[in-house]
C-alpha positions in Angstrom: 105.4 -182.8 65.6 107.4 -186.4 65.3 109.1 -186.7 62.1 108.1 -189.5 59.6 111.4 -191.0 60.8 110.7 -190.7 64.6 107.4 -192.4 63.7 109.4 -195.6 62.1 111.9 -195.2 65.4 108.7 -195.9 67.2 107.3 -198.5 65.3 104.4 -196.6 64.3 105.2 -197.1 61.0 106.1 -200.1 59.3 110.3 -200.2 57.4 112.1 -202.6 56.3 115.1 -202.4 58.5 118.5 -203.3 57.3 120.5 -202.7 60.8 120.1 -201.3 64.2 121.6 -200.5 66.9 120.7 -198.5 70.6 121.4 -195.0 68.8 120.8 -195.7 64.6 118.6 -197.4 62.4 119.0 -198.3 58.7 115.6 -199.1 56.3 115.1 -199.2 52.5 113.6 -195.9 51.5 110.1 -196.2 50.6 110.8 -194.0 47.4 114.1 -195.6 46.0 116.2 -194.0 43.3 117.8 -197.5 42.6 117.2 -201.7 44.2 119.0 -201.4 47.6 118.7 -197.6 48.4 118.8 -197.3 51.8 118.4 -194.5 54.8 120.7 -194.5 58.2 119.0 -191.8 60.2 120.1 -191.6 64.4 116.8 -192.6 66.5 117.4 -188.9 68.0 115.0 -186.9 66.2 117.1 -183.8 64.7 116.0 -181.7 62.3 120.0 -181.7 60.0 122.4 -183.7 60.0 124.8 -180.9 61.0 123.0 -180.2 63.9 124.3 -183.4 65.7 126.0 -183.2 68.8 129.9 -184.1 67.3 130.3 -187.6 69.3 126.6 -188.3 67.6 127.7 -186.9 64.2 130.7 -189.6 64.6 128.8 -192.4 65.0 125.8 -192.1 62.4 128.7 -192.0 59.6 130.2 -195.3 61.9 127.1 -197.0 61.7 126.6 -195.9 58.0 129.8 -197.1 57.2 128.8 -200.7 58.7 125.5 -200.7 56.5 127.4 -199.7 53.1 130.0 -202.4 54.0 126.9 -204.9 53.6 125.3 -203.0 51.1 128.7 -204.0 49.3 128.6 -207.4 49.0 125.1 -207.0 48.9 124.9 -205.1 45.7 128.3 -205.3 44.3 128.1 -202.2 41.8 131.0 -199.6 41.3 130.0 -197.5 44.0 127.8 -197.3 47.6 127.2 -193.3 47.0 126.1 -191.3 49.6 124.1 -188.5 49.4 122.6 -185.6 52.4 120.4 -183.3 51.5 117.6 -182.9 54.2 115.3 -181.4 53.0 112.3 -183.5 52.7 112.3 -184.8 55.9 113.2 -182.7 58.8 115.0 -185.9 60.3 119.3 -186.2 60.1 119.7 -189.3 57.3 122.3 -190.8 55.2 121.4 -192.0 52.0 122.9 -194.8 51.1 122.3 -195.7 47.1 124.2 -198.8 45.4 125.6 -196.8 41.6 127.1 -198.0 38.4 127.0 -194.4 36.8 126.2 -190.9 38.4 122.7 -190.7 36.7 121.6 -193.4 39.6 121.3 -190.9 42.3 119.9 -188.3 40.6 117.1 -187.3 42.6 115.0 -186.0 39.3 114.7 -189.9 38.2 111.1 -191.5 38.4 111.7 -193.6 41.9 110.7 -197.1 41.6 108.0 -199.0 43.4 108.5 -202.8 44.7 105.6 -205.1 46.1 105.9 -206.4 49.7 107.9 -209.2 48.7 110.4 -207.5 46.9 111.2 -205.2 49.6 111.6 -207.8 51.7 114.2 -210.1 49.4 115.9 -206.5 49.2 116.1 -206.3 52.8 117.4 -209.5 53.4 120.1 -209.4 50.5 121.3 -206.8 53.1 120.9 -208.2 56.1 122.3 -211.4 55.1 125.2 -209.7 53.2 129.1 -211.4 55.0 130.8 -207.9 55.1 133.5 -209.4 55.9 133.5 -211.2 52.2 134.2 -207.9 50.9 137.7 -206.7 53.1 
């Protein structure tokens, strides 16, 4: 059975992607801990993340270090922390959460909700984000 993540990959379900490439795909996560939490999953469906082929494993943290870059400028906070745990969706992912203070990825906080046109002025804070501002 296709992963909630191989489903987006498909566009069988709607994300609001933040970068892409022929192998990766960043989105907001639906449930986010904090404005600008993000997921970098590989379009390959594997179940964790340490299951990647090496050469695959490479290039997801790559292509996640492109999207924090962004995420950066985007949200300029003290830190872009990452976080793997995978275990509620059997899908490899990266997440990607913009932090002032370690209680912002705590995974026990109440996530936040944002209407349609929030997530979208999110996702294009990111998308529109110079990395190159930031190096």
């Amino acid at each position: 059975m296709a992963s909630i993540f191989t489903k987006i990959v498909a566009g069988e379900i709607p994300a609001y992607i933040v970068a892409e490439d022929s192998s990766h795909l960043a989105f907001l996560d639906a449930m986010p801990l904090v404005n600008g939490h993000c997921l970098v999953i590989p379009k390959e469906e594997v179940d964790f993340i340490f299951d990647l082929e090496s050469e695959a494993y490479k290039n997801l943290w790559a292509f996640a270090q492109n999207v924090a870059k962004k995420m950066e400028v985007a949200y300029p906070t003290k830190r872009i922390a990452v976080a793997v745990v995978g275990l509620e969706v059997p899908h490899a992912h990266i997440h990607l959460i913009p932090i002032t203070k370690m209680e912002d990825m705590n995974f026990k906080n109440v996530r936040l909700k944002f209407s349609d046109e929030e997530y979208t002025e999110i996702q294009q804070r990111i998308i529109n984000a110079d990395e190159t501002t930031n190096l």
